[in-house]
C-alpha positions as CSV (number, residue, x, y, z in Angstrom):
1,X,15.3,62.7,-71.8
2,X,14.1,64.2,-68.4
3,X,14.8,62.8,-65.5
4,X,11.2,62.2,-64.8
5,X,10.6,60.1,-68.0
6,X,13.5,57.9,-67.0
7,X,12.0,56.9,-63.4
8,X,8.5,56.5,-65.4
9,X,10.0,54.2,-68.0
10,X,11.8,52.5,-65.4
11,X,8.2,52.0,-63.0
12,X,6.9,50.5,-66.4
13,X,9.4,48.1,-67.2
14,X,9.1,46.6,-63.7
15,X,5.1,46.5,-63.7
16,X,5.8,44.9,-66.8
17,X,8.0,42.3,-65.3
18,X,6.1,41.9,-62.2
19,X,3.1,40.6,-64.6
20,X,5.2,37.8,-66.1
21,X,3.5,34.5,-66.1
22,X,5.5,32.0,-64.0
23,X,4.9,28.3,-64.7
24,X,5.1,27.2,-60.6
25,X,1.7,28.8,-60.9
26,X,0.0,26.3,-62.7
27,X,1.7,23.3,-61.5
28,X,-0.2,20.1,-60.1
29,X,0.7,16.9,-58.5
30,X,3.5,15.4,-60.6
31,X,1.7,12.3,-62.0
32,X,3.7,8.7,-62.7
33,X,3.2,6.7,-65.6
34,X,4.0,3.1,-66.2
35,X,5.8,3.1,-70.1
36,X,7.3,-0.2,-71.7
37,X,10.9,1.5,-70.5
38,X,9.6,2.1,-66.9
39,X,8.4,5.3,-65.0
40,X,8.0,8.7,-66.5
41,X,7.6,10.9,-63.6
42,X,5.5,14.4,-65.5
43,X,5.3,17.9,-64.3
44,X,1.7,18.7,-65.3
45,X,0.0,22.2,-65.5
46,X,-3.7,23.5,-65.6
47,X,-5.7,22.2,-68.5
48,X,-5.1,25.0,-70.8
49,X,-1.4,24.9,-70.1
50,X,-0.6,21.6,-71.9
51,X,2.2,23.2,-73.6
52,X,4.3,23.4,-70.3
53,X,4.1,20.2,-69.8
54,X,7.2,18.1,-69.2
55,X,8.9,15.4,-67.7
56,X,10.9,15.9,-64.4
57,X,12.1,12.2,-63.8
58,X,12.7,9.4,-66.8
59,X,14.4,5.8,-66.8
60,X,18.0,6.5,-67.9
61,X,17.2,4.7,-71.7
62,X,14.5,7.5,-72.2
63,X,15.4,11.2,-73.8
64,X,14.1,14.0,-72.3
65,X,12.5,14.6,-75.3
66,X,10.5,11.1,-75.7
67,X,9.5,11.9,-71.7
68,X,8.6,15.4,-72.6
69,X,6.2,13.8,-75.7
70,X,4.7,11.6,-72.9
71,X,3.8,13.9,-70.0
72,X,2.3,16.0,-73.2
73,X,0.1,13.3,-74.6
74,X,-0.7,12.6,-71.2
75,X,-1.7,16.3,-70.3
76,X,-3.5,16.4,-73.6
77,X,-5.6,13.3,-72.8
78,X,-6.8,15.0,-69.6
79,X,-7.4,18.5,-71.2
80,X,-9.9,16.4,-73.3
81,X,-11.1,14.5,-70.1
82,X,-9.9,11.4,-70.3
């Protein structure tokens, strides 16, 4: 490979990463909501980024995974404007 195709390469692989899509983006205010365990503090994102959505504070009985289902359902309700 020529040198110049190397440095080429190289200037494409770091436009490439220079385009990644970073989540701090998209964040909002962290909401709080009131659950039958206590509060679920979420990390919410723009409306078409419900995916991201995820807890970043949980009473100590909760998984991170029932959390994460909560800030999702809750992102999900306001993506469909509730």
């Amino acid at each position: 490979m020529k040198p110049h195709h190397k440095v080429l390469i190289a200037a494409g692989m770091a436009a490439t990463l220079t385009g990644c899509v970073s989540p701090e983006n998209y964040e909002t205010t962290p909401v709080q909501l009131r659950t039958s365990s206590g509060i679920v503090t979420c990390q919410l994102y723009t409306r078409d980024r419900v995916l991201w959505d995820r807890s970043i504070d949980r009473p100590g009985s909760m998984s991170v995974a029932d959390a994460d289902a909560i800030c999702k359902q809750e992102g999900q309700r306001q993506k469909d404007g509730g």
